[in-house]
DRENFIMI-239875 format. One line per field, with one value per residue (C-alpha): residue number from 0; x, z, y; residue in three letters. Coordinates in steps of 0.2 Angstrom, whole numbers. Layout:
num = [NUM; ...] $
X = [X; ...] $
Z = [Z; ...] $
Y = [Y; ...] $
residuo = [ALA; ...] $
***
This chain:
num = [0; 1; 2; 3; 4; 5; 6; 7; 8; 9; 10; 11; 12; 13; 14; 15; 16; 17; 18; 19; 20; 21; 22; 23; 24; 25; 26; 27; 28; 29; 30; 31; 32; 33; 34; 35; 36; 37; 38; 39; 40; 41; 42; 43; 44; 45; 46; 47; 48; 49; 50; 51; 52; 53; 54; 55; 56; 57; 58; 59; 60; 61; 62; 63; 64; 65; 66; 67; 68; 69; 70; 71; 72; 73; 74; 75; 76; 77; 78; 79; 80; 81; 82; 83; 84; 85; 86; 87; 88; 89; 90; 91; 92; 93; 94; 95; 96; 97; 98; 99; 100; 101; 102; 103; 104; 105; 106; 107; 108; 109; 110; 111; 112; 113; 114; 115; 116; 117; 118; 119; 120; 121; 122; 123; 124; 125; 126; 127; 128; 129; 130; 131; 132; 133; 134; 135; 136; 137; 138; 139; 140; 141; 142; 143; 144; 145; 146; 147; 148; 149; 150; 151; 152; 153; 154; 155; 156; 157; 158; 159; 160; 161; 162; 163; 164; 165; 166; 167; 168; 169; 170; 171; 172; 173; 174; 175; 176; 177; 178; 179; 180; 181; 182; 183; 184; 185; 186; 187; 188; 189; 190; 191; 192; 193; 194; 195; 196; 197; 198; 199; 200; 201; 202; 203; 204; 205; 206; 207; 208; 209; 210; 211; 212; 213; 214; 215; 216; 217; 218; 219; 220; 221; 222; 223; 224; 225; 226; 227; 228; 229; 230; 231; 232; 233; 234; 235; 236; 237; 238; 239; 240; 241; 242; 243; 244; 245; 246; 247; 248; 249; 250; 251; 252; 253; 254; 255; 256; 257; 258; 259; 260; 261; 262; 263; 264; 265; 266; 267; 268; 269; 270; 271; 272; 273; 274; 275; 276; 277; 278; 279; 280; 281; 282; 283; 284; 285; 286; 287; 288; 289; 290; 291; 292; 293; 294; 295; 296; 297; 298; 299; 300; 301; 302; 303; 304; 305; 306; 307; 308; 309; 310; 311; 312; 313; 314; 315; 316; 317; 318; 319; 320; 321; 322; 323; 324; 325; 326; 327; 328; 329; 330; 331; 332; 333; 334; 335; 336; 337; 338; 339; 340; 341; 342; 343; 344; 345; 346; 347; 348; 349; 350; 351; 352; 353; 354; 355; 356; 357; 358; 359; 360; 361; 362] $
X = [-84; -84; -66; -55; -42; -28; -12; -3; -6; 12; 27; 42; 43; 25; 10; -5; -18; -10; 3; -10; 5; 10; 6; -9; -17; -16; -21; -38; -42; -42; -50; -65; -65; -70; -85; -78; -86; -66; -65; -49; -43; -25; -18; -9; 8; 7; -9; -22; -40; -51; -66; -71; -60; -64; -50; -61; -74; -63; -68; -53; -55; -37; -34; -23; -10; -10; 1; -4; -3; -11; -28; -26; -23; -36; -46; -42; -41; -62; -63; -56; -66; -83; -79; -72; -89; -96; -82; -80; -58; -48; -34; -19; -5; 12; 20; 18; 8; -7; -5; -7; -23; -28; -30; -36; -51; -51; -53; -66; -77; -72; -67; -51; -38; -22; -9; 3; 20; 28; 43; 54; 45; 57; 68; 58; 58; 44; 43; 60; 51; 52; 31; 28; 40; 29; 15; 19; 26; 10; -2; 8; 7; -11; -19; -28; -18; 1; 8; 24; 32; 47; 50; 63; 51; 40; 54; 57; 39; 38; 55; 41; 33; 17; 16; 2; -8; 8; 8; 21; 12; 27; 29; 21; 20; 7; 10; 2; 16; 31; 34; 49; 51; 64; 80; 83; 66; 67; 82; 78; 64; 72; 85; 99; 115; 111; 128; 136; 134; 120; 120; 107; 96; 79; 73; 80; 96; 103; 116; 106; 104; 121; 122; 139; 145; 136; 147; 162; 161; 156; 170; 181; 172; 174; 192; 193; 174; 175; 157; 151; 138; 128; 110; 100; 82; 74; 72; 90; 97; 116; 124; 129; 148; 151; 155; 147; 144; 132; 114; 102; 84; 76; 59; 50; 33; 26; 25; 42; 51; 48; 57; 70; 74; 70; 83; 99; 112; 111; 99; 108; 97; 108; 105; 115; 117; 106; 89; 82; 92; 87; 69; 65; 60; 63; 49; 63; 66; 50; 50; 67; 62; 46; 55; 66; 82; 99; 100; 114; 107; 115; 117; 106; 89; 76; 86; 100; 84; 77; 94; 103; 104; 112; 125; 137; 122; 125; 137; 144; 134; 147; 160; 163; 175; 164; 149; 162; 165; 146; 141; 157; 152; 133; 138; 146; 133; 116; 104; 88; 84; 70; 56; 39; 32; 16; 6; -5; -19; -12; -8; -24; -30; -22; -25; -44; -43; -35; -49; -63; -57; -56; -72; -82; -70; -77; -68] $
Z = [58; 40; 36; 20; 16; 1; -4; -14; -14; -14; -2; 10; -3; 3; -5; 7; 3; -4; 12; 25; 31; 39; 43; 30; 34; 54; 58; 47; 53; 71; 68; 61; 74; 85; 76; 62; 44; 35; 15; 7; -9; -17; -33; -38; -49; -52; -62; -49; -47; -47; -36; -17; -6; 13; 28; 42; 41; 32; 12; -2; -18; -29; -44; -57; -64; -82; -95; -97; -79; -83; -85; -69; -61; -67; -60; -45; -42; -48; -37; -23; -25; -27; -8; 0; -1; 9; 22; 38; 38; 23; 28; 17; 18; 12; -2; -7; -21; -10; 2; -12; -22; -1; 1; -15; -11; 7; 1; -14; -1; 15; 22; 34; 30; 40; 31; 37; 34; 37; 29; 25; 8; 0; 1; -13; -31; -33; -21; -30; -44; -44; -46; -35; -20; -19; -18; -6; 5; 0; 6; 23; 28; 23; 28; 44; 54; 51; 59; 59; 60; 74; 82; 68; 56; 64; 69; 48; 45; 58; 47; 31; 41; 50; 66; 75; 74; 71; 80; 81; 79; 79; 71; 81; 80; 80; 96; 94; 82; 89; 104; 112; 106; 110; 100; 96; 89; 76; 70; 67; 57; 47; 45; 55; 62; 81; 89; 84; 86; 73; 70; 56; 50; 39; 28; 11; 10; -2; -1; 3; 20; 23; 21; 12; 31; 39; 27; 30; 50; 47; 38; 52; 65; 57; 59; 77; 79; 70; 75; 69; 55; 47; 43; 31; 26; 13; -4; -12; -23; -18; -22; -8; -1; -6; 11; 20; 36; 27; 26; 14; 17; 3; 6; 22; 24; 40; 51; 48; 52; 73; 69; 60; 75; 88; 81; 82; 95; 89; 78; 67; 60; 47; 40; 35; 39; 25; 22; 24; 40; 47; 48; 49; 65; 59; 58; 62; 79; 86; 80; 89; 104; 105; 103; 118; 106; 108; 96; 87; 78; 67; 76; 68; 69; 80; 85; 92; 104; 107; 112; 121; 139; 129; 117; 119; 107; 92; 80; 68; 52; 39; 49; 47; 60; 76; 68; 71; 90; 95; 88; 97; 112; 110; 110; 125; 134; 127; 141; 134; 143; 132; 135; 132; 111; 105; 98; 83; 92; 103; 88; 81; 96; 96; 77; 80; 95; 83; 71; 82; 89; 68; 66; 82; 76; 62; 47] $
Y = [1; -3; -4; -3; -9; -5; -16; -24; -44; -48; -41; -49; -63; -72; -68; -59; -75; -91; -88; -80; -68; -56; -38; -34; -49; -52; -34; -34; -53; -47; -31; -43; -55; -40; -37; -23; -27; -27; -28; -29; -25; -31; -29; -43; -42; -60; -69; -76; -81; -61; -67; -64; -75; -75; -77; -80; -64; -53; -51; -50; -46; -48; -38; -42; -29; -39; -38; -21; -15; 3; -6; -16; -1; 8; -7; -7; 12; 11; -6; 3; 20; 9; 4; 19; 29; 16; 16; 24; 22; 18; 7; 10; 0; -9; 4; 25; 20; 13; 31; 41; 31; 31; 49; 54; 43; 50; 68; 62; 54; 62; 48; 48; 38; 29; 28; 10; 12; -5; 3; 18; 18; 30; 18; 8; 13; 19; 34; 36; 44; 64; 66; 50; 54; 72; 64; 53; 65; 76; 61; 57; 76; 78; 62; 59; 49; 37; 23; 19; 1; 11; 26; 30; 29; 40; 51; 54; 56; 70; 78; 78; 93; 82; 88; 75; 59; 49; 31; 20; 2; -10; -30; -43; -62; -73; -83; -98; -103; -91; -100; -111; -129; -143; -139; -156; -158; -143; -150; -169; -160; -149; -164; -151; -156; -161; -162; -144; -125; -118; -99; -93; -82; -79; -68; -60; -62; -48; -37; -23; -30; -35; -54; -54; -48; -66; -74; -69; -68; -86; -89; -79; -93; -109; -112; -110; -117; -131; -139; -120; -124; -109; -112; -100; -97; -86; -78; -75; -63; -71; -83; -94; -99; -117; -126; -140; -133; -120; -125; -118; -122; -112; -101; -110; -109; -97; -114; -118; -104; -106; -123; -114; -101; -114; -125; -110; -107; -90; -80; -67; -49; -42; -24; -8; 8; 15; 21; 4; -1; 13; 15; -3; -14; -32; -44; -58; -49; -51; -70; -72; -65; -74; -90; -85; -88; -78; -64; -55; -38; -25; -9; 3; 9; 2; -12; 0; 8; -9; -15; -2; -11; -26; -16; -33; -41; -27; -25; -11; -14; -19; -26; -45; -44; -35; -47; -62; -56; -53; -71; -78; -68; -74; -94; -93; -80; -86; -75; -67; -54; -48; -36; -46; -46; -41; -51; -45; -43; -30; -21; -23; -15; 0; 2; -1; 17; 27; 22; 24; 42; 49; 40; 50; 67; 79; 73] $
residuo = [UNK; UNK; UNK; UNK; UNK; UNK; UNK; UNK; UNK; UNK; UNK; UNK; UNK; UNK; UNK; UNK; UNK; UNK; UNK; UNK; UNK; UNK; UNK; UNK; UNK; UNK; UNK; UNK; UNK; UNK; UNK; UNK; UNK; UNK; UNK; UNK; UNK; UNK; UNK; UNK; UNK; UNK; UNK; UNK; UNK; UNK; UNK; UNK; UNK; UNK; UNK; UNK; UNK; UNK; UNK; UNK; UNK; UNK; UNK; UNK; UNK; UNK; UNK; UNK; UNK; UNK; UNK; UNK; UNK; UNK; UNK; UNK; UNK; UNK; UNK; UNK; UNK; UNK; UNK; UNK; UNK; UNK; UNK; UNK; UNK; UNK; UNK; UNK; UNK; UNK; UNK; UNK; UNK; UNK; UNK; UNK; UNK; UNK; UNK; UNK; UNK; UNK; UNK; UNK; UNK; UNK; UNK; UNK; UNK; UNK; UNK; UNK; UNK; UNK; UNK; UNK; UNK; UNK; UNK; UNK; UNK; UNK; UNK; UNK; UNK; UNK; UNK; UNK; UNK; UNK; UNK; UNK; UNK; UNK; UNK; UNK; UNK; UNK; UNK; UNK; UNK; UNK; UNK; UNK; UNK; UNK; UNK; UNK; UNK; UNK; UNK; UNK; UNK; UNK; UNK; UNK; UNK; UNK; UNK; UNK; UNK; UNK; UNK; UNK; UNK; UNK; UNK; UNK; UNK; UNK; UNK; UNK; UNK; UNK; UNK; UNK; UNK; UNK; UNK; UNK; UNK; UNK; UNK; UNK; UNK; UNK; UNK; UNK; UNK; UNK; UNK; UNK; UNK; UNK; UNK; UNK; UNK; UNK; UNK; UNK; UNK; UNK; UNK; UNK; UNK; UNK; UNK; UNK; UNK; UNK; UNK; UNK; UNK; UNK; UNK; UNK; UNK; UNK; UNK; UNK; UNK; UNK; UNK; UNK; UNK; UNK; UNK; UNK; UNK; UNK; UNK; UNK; UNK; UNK; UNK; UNK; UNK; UNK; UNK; UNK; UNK; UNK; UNK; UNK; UNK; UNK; UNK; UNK; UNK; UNK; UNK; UNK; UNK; UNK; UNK; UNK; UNK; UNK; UNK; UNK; UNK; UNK; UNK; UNK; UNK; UNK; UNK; UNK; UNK; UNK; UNK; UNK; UNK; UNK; UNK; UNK; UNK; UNK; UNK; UNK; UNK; UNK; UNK; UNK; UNK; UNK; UNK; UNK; UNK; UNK; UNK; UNK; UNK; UNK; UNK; UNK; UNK; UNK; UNK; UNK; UNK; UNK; UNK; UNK; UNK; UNK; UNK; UNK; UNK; UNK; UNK; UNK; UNK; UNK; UNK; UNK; UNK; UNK; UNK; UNK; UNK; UNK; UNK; UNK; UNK; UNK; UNK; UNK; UNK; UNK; UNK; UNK; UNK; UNK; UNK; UNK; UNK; UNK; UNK; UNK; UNK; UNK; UNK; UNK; UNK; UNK; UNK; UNK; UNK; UNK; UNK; UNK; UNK; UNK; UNK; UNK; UNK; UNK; UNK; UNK; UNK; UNK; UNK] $
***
């Protein structure tokens, strides 16, 4: 098949090709490797380099918004239709705005499209907006197939009035570095405390996601724990509890973060109950679980299903105290009875059926 895909270059505070992450980029470079012809497009909100750069087999062309992001836009929406007549499956991914260019140049060229969502994208601020959140809406109804990053997820989008070709496609990991390592080595190379308890986390830490709630649970902790230190990692909008014990290792790079994980006693996921928290499945939960390290997870959305034979590893989203009490509970009971994760290549795979029965359908 001759694939497309449409994104935006940035997202989860990594950039799709200087940091070779995540989601949009594993998914395309497997369906390459078995044998697909995969163009990418990505607008970029920063300033960077506009020619064809290659990942393995898969072809990226970035696309700058500009100081004047209308014209960028316009670029890439032209860039983007100048491919889709010659594709067989639009791939549209990582916000409503990319859904809704998508389908528009699905019903222009009668192409299908799939329409990824990684996220509850009402949730962002741009299906926010009264003529964009119709369309969105309009283009997950209408388009020929969505996946959905949790049941959740897809739950909503079936509320939206779609009633088939909706496929839950989960995070995955890439295997080869999400693995167990020797706790004693991620620490001496992260420059960790060795002889004490580490509980952490990574990923943004905002308050939108709950963070303030870590803090204070460790601050519940430390006094009866005294060798309880508290080790972060990520993009912050916060500012950080002066202590000692706390460890703030900034934005890692993707290779860094197994040592990160490996390196905890216990591996926290905070989240809310709110539109986000509900609909989302963590990336950070597949990592953890790959790495085999004990997790503590807010009790909401996907992770409330994915967890419901362990409810003693949840706890009730803003509630410093309950967080305090699983995290206690997890230091002394660290067994990880996890179901196996997916890599992205099995995710990839079930991606690349749902694309190769629209393309045999009549569209």
């Amino acid at each position: 098949m001759r694939i497309l895909v449409i994104t935006k270059r940035q997202y989860m505070n990594k950039d799709l090709i200087d940091d070779r992450f995540g989601r949009f980029r594993e998914i395309p470079l497997v369906l390459a490797r078995s044998g697909h012809t995969v163009t990418g497009l990505c607008l970029s909100y920063k300033h960077k380099n506009e020619e064809w750069l290659e990942d393995e087999t898969v072809q990226w062309k970035s696309i700058n918004t500009g100081s004047f992001k209308i014209f960028g836009l316009i670029r890439f929406i032209a860039n983007s239709g100048s491919h889709a007549k010659k594709a067989d499956i639009i791939w549209a991914c990582s916000d409503s705005f990319y859904g809704i260019i998508g389908y528009l140049l699905s019903i222009r060229y009668g192409v299908p499209m799939v329409f990824d969502l990684y996220d509850n994208f009402e949730f962002f601020l741009a299906a926010k907006l009264p003529i964009l959140k119709q369309l969105y809406r309009w283009s997950v109804r209408k388009c020929a197939a969505v996946t959905c990053v949790s049941r959740p997820l897809a739950g909503l989008v079936g509320s939206y009035g779609r009633k088939n070709r909706i496929f839950v496609l989960e995070n995955a990991v890439r295997k080869e570095l999400f693995m167990p390592m020797p706790k004693s080595h991620c620490r001496a190379a992260l420059g960790l405390p060795k002889n004490c308890k580490l509980v952490g986390t990574a990923g943004a830490l905002e308050k939108s996601r709950g963070i303030q709630n870590l803090f204070e649970a460790f601050d519940r902790l430390k006094t009866s724990r005294p060798d309880l230190h508290l080790v972060l990692a990520g993009a912050r909008k916060i500012n950080l509890p002066q202590d000692n014990r706390i460890h703030d290792l900034g934005v890692l790079p993707l290779e860094k973060v197994p040592l990160l994980l490996n390196a905890l006693d216990v591996a926290v996921i905070c989240n809310r109950d709110n539109k986000f928290g509900r609909y989302c499945f963590p990336q950070k939960a597949a990592e953890i679980m790959s790495c085999d390290v004990p997790l503590v997870a807010a009790h909401v959305g996907s992770m409330a299903g994915q967890f419901k034979d362990h409810p003693e590893w949840l706890f009730t989203p803003d509630s410093s105290m309950d967080l305090a009490n699983v995290i206690e509970y997890r230091l002394q009971h660290q067994s990880t009875d996890y179901t196996q994760t997916l890599s992205w290549g099995d995710i990839a795979k079930e991606l690349e059926k749902i694309m190769q029965n629209l393309k045999q359908e009549q569209f």
